[in-house]
N, C-alpha and C positions, 0 to 999 in steps of 0.2 A: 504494500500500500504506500500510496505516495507521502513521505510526511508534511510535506507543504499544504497539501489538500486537507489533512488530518489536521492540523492547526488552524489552518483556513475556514475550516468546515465549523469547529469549536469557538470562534469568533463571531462566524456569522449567523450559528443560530439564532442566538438570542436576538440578533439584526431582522429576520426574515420581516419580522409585522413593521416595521418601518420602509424597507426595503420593495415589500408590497407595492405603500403606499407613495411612493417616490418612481415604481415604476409605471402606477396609474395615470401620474400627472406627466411623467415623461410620454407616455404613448398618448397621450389629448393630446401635446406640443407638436408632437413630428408629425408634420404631414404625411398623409398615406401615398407614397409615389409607387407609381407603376413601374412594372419591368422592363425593360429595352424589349421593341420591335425585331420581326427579323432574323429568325432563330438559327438560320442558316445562308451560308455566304461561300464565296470562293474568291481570292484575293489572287491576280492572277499577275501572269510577267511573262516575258519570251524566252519562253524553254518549255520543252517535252516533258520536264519531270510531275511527278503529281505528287503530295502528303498531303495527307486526312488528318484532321485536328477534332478532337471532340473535347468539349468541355462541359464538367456536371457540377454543381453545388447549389447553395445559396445565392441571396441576393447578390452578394459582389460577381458572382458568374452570370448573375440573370440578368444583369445592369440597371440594378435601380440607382434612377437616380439620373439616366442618359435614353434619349430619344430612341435610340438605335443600337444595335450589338456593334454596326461595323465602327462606333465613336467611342465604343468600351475596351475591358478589358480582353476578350475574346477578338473580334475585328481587330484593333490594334495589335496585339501577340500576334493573330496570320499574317498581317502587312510585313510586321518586323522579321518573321518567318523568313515569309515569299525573298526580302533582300536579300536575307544571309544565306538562304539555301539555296536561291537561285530556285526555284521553284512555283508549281501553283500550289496555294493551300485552300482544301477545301476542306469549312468548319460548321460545324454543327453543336450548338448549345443546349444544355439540358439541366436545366436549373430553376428553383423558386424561391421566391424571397420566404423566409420563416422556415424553410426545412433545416432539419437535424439530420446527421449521418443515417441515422435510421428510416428516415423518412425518404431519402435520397435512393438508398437502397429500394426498399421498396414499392417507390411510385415513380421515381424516373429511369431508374436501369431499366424496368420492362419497354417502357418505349422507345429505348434504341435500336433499332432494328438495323444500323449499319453491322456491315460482316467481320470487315476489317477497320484499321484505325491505326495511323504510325505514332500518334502519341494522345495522352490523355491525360488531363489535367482538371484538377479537383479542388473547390475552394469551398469547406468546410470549417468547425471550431467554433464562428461566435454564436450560431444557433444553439449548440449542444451547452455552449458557457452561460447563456441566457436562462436557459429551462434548466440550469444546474444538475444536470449529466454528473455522474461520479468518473475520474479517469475509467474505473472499471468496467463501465457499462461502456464508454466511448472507444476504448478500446477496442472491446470486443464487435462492437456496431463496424468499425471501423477493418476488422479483421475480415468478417462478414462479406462488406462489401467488396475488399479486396478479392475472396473468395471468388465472389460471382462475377470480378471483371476480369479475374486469370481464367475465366473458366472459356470465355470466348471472345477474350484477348491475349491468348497466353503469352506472348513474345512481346507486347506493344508494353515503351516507356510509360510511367503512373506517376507522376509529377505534382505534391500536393503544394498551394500557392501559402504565402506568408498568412501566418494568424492575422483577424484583422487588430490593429492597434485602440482596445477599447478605452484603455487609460486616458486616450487623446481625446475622444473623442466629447466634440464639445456641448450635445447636448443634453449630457450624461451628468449627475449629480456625484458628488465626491464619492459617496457611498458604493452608488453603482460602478462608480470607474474602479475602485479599491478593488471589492466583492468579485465583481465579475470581469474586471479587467486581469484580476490574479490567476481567475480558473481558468479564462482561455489560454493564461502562457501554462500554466500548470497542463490544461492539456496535448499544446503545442510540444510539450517537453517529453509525454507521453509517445504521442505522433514520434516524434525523435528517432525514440526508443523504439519503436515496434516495427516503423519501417526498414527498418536495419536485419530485420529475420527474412526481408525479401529481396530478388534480386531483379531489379529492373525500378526499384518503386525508389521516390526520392521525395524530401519535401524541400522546399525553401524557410529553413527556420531563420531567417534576418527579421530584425525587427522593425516592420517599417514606422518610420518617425518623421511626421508630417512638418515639426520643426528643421527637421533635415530639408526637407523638400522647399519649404517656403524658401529657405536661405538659397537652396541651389537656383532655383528661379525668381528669387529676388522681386516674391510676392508677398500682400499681405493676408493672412489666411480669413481675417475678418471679410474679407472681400468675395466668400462665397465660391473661390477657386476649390477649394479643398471639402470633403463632405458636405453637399449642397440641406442637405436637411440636417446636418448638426450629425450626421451618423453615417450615411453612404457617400461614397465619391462622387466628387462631380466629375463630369468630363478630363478635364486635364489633370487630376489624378491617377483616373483609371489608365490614363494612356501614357505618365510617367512609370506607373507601376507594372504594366506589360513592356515595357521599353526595359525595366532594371528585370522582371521575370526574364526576358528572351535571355539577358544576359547570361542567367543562373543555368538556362538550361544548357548553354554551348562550356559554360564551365566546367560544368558534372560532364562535359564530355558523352552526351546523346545522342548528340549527333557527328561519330566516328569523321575522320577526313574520309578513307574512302570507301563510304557512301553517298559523298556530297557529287559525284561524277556518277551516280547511278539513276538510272529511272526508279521511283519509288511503287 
């Protein structure tokens, strides 16, 4: 058992009836945005080769918060794709805002109905950290689903995307950013751990820090650039954070040199 959670856990009971009521008045505050249009796309360039991009999770994969997939985090990742691979990416998104790992598993893996898929990537944790998931149960959710994506994607890359950063997030009360900003790194740290018994599966554990970000583009965050409802990304977040994503995945080395001369 993790001890941080177990200390954590022993903190926050006593917290729960406040914590309730702090997350009643947060949810009247944040407007209900819809998901990005456009569930599918293909990002194209002059070349023969083809990759298939699938992406599954929560809202940050579903793009709330942006018009369209191809101005989120999915569309932007296949653009950034298509340059470096010299290729075409054809993507497909599978995601809802408010799902948990469990939830993911069981209502959006049956509708994928593609065959193959040269990579996939998963953006899970702050739902499971919200409805306070024990590592235990996330885990195993988590094990689960891996399960059912090696079963008919045995060979394709599994690439989980950064926890999101709840501490920051600005229209979170102290209490909530503490409470539940703790349990998504606590289970981020889990995710760590687990994905390490697999071979092909990766996550990006960096911690993204929207203080970092404003400074690099020399914005100011009050200004709506960053989390447009105090919680999701706006636009030019989501498309700095698939720009430092592509980064991480030519790092880990998934995509071999030579395979980059090959048809896919």
């Amino acid at each position: 058992m993790n001890l941080r959670y177990i200390l954590g856990a022993m903190l926050t009971v006593p917290l729960l009836p406040v914590m309730y009521f702090h997350g009643k008045k947060i949810k009247a505050t944040i407007p209900d945005l819809p998901a990005a249009t456009g569930e599918e796309g293909v990002s194209t360039t002059d070349s023969e080769r083809h990759f298939r991009l699938l992406t599954i999770g929560e809202s940050s994969i579903a793009g709330v918060g942006v018009d369209t997939h191809e101005e989120g985090f999915t569309g932007t990742l296949a653009s950034e794709l298509t340059e470096k691979l010299k290729a075409n990416i054809s993507w497909q998104v599978f995601a809802k805002s408010g799902y948990t790992a469990k939830k993911v598993r069981h209502h959006l893996l049956p509708e994928i109905t593609a065959q193959e898929a040269d990579l996939i990537v998963i953006g899970l944790g702050g739902n499971d950290a919200f409805t306070l998931n024990t590592p235990g149960k996330w885990k195993r959710h988590i094990e689960a689903l891996l399960s059912d994506l090696r079963q008919r994607f045995a060979h394709t890359p599994v690439v989980f995307i950064n926890m999101p950063p709840i501490k920051e997030f600005p229209a979170f009360t102290p209490l909530i950013k503490w409470t539940v900003g703790n349990l998504v790194e606590i289970l981020g740290d889990e995710l760590k751990k687990l994905i390490g018994k697999y071979q092909g599966v990766y996550y990006c554990d960096r911690i993204m820090s929207i203080s970092d970000w404003v400074e690099r583009l020399n914005v100011d965050v009050q200004d709506g650039v960053f989390f447009s409802d105090g919680v999701h990304p706006s636009k030019l977040t989501y498309q700095i954070w698939a720009r430092d994503f592509s980064n991480f995945l030519f790092e880990q080395g998934i995509f071999p040199e030579e395979r980059r001369g090959l048809p896919l």
